[in-house]
Backbone as CSV, one residue per row, in Angstrom:
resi,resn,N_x,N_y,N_z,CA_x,CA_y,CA_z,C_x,C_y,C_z
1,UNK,-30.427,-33.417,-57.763,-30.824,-34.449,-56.827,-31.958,-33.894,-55.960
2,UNK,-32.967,-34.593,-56.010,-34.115,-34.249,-55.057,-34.287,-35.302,-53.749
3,UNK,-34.655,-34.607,-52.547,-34.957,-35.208,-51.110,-36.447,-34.851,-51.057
4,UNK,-36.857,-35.893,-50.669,-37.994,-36.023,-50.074,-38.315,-36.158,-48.589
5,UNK,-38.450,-35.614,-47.744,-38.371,-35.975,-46.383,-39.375,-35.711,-45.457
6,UNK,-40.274,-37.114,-44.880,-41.590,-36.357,-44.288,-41.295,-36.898,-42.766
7,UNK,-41.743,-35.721,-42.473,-41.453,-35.229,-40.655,-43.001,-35.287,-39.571
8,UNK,-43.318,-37.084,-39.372,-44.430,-36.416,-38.438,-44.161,-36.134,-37.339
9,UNK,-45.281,-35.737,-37.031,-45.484,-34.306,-35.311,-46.304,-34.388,-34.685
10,UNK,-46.257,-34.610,-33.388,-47.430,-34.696,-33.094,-48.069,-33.594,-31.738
11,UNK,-47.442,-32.204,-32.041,-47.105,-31.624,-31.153,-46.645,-30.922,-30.105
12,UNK,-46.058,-31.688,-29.443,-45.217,-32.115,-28.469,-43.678,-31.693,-28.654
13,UNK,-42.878,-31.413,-27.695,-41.905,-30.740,-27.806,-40.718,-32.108,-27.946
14,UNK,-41.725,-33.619,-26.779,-40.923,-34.772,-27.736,-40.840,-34.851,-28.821
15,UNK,-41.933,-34.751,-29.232,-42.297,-34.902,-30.961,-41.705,-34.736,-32.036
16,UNK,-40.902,-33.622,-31.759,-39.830,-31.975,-32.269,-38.736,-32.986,-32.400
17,UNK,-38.028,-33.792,-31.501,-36.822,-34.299,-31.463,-35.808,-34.434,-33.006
18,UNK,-36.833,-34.806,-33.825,-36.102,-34.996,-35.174,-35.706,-33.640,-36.040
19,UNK,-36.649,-32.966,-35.379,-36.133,-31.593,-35.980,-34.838,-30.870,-36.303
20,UNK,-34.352,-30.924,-35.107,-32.786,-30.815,-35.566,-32.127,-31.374,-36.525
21,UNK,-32.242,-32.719,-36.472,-31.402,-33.339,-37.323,-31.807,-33.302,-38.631
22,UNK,-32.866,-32.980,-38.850,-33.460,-32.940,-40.523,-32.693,-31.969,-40.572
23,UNK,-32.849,-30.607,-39.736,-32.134,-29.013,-40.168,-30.920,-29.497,-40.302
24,UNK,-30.419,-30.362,-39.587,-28.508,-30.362,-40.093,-28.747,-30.467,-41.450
25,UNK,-29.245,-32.126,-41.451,-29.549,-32.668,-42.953,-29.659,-31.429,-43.924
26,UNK,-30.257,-30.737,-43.169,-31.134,-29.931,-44.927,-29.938,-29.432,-45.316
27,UNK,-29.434,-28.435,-43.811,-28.040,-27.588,-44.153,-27.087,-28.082,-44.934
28,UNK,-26.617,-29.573,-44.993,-25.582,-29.743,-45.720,-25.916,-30.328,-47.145
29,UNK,-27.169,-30.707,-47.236,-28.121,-31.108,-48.678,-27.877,-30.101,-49.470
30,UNK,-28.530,-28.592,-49.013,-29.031,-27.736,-49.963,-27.479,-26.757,-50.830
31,UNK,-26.681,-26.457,-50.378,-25.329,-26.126,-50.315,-24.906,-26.538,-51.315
32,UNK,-25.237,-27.763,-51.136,-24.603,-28.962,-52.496,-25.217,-28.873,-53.767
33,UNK,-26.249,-28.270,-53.984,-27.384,-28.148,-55.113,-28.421,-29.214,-55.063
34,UNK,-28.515,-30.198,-53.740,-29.730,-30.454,-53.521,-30.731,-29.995,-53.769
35,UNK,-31.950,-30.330,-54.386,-33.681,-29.839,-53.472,-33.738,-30.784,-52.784
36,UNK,-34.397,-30.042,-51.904,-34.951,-30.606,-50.427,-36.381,-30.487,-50.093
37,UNK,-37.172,-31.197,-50.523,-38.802,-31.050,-49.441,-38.956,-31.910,-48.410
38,UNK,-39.524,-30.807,-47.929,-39.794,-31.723,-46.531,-41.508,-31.441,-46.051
39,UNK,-42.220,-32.570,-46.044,-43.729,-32.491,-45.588,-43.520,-32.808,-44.398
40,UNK,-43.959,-31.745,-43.716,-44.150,-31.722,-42.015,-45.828,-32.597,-41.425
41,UNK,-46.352,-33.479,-41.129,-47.403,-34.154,-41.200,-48.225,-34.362,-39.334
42,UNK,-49.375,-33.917,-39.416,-49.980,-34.004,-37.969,-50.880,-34.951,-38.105
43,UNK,-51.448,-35.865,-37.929,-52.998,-36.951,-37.594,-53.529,-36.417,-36.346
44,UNK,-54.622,-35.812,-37.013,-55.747,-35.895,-35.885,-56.539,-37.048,-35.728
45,UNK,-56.857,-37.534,-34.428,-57.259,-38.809,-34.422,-58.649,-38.515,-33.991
46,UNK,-59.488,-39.121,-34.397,-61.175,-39.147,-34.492,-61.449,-39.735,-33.317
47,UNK,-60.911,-40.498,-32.485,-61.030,-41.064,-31.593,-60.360,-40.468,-30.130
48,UNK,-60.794,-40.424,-29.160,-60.497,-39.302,-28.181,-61.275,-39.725,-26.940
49,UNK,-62.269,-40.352,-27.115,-62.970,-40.279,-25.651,-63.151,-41.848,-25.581
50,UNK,-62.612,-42.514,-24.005,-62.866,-43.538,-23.731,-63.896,-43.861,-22.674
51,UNK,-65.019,-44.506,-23.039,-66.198,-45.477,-22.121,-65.823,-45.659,-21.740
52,UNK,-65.511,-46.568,-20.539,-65.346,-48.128,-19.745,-66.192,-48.360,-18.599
53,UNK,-66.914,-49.442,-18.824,-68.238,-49.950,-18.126,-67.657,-51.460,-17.925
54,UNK,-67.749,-51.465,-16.436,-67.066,-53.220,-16.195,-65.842,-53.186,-16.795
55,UNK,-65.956,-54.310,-17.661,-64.708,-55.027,-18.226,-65.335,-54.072,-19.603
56,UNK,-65.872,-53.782,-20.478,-66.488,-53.432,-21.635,-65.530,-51.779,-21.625
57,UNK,-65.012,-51.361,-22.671,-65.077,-50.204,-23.412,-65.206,-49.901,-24.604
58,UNK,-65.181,-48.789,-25.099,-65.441,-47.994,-26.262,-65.048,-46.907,-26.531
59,UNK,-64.277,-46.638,-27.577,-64.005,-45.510,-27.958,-64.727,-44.300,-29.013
60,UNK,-65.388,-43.277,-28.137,-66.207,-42.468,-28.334,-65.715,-41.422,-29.212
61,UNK,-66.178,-41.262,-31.035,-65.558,-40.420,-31.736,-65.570,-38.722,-31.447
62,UNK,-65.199,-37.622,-31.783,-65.158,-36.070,-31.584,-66.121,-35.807,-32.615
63,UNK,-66.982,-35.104,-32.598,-68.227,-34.579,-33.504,-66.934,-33.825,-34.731
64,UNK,-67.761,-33.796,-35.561,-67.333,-32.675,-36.961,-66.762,-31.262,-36.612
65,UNK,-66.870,-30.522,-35.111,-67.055,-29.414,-35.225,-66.126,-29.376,-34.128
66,UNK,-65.784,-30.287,-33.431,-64.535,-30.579,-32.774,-62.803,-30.900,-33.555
67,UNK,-63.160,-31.888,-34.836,-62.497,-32.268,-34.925,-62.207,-30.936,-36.710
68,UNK,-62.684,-29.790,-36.654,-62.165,-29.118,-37.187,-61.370,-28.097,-36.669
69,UNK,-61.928,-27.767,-35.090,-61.258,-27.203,-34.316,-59.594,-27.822,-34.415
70,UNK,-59.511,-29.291,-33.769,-58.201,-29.511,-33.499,-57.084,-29.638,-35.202
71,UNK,-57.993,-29.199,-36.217,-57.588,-29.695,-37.897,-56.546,-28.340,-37.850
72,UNK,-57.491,-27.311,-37.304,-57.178,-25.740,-37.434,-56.306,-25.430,-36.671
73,UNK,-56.149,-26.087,-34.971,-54.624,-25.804,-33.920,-53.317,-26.596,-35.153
74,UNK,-53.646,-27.885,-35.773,-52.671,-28.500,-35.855,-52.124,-28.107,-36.716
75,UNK,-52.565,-27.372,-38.175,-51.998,-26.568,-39.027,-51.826,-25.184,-38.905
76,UNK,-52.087,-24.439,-37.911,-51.161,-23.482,-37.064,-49.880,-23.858,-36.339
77,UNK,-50.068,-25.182,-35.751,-48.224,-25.375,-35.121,-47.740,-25.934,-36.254
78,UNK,-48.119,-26.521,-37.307,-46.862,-26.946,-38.330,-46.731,-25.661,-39.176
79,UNK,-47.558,-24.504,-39.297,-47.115,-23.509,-40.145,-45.771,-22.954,-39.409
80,UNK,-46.155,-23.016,-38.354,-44.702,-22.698,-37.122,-43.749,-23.360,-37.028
81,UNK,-43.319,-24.596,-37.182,-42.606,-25.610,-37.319,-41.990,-25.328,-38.574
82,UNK,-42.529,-25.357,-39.870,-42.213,-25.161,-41.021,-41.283,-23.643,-41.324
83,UNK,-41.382,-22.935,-40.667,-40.462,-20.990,-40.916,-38.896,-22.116,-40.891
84,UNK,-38.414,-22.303,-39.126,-36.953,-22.453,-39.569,-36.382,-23.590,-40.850
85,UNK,-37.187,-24.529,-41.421,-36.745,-25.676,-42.388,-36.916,-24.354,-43.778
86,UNK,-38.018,-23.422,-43.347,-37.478,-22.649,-45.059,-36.646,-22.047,-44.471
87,UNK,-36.352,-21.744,-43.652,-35.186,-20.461,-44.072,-33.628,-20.905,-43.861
88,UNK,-33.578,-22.424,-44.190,-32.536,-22.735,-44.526,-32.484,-23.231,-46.041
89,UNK,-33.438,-23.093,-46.288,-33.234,-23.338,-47.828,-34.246,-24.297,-48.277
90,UNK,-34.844,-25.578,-47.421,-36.031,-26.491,-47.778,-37.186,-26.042,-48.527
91,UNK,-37.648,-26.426,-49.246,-39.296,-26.282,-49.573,-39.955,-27.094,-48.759
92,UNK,-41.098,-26.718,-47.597,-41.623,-27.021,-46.739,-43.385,-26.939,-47.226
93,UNK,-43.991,-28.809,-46.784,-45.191,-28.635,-47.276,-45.802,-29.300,-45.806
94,UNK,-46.972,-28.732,-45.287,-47.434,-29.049,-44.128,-48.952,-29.746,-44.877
95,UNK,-49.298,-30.886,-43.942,-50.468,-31.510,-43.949,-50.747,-32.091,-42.574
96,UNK,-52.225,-31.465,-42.772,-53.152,-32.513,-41.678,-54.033,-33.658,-41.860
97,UNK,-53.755,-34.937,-41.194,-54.495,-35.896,-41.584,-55.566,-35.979,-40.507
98,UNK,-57.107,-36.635,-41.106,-57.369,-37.487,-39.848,-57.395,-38.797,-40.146
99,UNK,-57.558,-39.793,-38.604,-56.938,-41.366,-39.007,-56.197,-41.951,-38.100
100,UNK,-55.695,-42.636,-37.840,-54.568,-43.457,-37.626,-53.255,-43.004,-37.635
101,UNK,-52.821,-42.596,-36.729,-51.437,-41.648,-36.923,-50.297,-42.789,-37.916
102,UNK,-50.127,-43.836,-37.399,-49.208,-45.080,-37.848,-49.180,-45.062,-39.176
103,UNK,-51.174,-45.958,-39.888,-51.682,-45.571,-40.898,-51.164,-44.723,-41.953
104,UNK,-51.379,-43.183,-41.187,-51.456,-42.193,-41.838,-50.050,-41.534,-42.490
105,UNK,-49.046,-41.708,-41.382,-47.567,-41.720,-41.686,-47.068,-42.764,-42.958
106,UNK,-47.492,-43.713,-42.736,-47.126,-44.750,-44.282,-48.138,-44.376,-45.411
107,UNK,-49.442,-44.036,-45.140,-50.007,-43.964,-46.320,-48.873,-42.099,-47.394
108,UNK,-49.236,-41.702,-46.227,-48.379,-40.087,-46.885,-47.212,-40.220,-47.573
109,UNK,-46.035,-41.082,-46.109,-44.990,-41.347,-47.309,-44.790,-41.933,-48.825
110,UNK,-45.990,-43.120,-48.457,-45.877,-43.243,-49.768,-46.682,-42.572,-51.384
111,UNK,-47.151,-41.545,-50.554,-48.263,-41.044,-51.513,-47.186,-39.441,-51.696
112,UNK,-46.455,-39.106,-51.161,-45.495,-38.238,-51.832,-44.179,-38.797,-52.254
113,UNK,-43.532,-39.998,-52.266,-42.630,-40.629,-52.507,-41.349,-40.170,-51.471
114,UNK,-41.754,-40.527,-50.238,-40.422,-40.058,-49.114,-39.139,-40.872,-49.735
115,UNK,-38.251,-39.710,-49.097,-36.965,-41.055,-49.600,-37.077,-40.771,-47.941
116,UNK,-37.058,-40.559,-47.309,-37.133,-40.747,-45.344,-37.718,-40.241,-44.610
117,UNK,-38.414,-40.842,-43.873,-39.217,-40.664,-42.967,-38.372,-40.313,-41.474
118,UNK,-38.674,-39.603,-41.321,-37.356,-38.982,-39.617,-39.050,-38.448,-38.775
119,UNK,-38.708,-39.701,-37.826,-39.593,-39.082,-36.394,-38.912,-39.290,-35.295
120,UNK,-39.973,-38.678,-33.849,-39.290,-38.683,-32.854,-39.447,-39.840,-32.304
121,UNK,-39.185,-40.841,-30.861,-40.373,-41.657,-30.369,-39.694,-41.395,-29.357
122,UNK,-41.239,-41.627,-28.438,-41.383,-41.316,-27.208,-40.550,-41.967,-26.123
123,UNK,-40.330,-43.371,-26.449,-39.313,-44.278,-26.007,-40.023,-44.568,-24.338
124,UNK,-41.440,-45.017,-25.097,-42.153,-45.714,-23.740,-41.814,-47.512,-23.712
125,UNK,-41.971,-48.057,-22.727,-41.749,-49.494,-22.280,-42.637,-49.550,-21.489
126,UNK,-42.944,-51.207,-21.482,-43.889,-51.394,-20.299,-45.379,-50.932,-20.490
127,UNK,-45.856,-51.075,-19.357,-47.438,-50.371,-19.669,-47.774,-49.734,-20.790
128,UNK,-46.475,-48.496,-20.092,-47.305,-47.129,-20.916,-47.162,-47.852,-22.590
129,UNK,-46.490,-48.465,-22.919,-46.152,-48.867,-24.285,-47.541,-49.457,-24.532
130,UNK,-48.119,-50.333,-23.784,-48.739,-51.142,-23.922,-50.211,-50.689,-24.013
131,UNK,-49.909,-49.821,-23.361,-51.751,-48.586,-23.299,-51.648,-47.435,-24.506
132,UNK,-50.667,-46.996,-24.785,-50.370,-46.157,-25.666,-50.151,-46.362,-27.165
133,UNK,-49.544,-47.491,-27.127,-49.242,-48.489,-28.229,-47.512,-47.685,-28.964
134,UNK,-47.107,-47.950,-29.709,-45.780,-47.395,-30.462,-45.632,-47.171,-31.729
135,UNK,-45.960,-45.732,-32.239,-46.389,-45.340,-33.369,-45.250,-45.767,-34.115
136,UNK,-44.052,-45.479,-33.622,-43.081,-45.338,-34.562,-42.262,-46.757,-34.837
137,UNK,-43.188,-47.686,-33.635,-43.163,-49.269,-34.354,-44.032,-49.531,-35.148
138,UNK,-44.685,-49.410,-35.314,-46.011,-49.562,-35.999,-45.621,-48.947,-37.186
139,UNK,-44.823,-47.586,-37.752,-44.233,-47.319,-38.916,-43.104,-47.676,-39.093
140,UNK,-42.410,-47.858,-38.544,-40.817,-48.915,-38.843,-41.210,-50.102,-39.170
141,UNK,-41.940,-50.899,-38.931,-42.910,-52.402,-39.158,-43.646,-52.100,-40.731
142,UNK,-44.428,-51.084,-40.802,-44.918,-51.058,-42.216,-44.585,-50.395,-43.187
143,UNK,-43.322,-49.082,-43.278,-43.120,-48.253,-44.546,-41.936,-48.847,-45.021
144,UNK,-42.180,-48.629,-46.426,-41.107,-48.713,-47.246,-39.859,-48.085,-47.045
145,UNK,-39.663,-47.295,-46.615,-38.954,-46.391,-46.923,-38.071,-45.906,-45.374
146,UNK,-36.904,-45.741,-45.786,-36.120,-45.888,-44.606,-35.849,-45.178,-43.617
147,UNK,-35.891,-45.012,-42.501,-36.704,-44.310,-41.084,-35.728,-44.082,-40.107
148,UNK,-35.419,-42.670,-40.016,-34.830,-41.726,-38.702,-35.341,-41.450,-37.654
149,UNK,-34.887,-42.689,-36.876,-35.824,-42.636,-35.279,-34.992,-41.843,-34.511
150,UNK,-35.296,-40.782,-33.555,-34.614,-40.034,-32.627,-35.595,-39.897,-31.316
151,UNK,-34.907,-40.643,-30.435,-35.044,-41.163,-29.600,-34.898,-39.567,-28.462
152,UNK,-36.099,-39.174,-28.190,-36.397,-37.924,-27.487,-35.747,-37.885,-26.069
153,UNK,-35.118,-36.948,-25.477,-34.779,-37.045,-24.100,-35.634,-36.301,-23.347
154,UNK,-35.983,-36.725,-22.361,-36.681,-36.805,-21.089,-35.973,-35.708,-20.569
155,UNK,-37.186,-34.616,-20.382,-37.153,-33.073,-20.099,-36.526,-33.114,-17.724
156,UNK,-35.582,-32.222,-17.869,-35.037,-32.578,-16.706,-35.858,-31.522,-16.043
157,UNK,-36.050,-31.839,-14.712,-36.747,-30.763,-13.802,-35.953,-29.658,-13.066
């Protein structure tokens, strides 16, 4: 029996939230004579700098030489991310996209054949939802394929 399981990231120690629970997952998968892969997935987004003049904005893209910089941080933290899922037994494949994080999460799953997609979400409302937008609605709304939302807790002071 093979698992397919892609894990996006976007960073962030919210981000991480699903992490655990894939590692349970894997732990009791692999034991069994499961395989287990798991593609760990980052989107760098081309878009980064906002205009706003009056009522008018624009979103100002990152040159080529920027946006290899952030290609190169983001596949350094998933090479890091990726150690504890092998050393429970997973085969771990890391990719960086650029794009559309939402986009980019459905196009991947379906271009490695996820059987699940497990992310974190930020679990914004209101504004911030509304300025930020909701990635992990935006992929629960468009992938096939059936989706482990873990709902991040809010870091105590």
């Amino acid at each position: 029996m093979e698992q397919k399981i892609l894990i996006p990231l976007d960073g962030s120690k919210i981000g991480e939230a699903a992490l655990p629970r894939v590692e349970d997952l894997v732990s009791k998968l692999v034991p069994g004579g499961a395989r287990v892969e798991v593609t760990l997935l980052q989107v760098v987004s081309t878009m980064r700098y906002l205009a706003v003049a009056g009522e008018t904005g624009v979103q100002i893209p990152f040159d080529e030489k920027t946006l290899e910089i952030d290609r190169q941080k983001a596949q350094e933290y998933l090479d890091k991310a990726a150690e504890r899922l092998r050393n429970i037994g997973a085969t771990v494949y890391t990719r960086v996209e650029i794009g559309s994080a939402a986009d980019e999460i459905i196009r991947v799953a379906d271009e490695i054949n996820a059987n699940l997609i497990a992310m974190s979400t930020h679990g914004r409302s209101g504004i911030t939802r509304w300025a930020f937008g909701s990635i992990s609605d935006r992929v629960l709304r468009g992938a096939r394929q059936p989706i482990l939302l873990i709902r991040a807790r809010k870091s105590q002071p």
